[in-house]
C-alpha positions as CSV (number, residue, x, y, z in Angstrom):
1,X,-19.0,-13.5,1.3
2,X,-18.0,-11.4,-1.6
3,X,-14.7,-10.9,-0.3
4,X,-13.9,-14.4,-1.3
5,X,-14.7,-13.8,-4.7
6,X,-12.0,-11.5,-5.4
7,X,-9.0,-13.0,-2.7
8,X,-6.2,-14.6,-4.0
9,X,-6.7,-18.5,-4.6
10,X,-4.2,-19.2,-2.3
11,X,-6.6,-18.2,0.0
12,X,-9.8,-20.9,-0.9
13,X,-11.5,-18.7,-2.4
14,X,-11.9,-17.3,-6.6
15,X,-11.8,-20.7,-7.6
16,X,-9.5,-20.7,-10.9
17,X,-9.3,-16.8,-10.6
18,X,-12.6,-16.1,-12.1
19,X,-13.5,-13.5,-10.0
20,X,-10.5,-12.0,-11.2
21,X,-11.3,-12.4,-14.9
22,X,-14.3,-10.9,-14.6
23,X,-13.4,-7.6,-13.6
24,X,-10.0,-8.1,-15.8
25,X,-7.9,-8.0,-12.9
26,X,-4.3,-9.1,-13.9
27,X,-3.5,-10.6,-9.9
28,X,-0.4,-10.8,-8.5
29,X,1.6,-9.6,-11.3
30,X,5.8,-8.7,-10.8
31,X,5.1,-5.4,-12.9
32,X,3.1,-3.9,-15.7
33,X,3.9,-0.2,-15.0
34,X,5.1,-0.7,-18.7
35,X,1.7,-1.0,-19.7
36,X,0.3,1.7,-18.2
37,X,2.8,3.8,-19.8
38,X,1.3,2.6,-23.3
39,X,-1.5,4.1,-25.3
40,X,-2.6,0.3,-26.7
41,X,-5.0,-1.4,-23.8
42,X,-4.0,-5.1,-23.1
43,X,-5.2,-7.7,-20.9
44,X,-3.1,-10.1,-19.1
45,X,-4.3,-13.6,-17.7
46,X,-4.1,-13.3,-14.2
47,X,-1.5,-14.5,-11.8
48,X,-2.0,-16.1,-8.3
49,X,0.7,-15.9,-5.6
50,X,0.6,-19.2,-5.3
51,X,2.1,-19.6,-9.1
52,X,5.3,-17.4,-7.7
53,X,7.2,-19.7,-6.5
């Protein structure tokens, strides 16, 4: 299923987030609105909700 390939980890699925870093999704990040608010383009590692505790 290729909904598994982009869930959460926590879930069983996107082993070691993978699907994630793929498509350069940063996860479950608190914020990053600053980011988006600057002219550079950065790439974060991505975060699991699982990792949030």
């Amino acid at each position: 299923m290729l909904a598994g390939a982009y869930a959460d980890p926590l879930y069983n699925g996107n082993n070691n987030m993978d699907g994630w870093r793929m498509k350069k999704y940063p996860g479950a990040q608190m914020a990053y609105s600053y980011l988006m608010a600057s002219d550079k383009f950065e790439t974060l590692e991505p975060v699991s909700l699982s990792s949030m505790q």
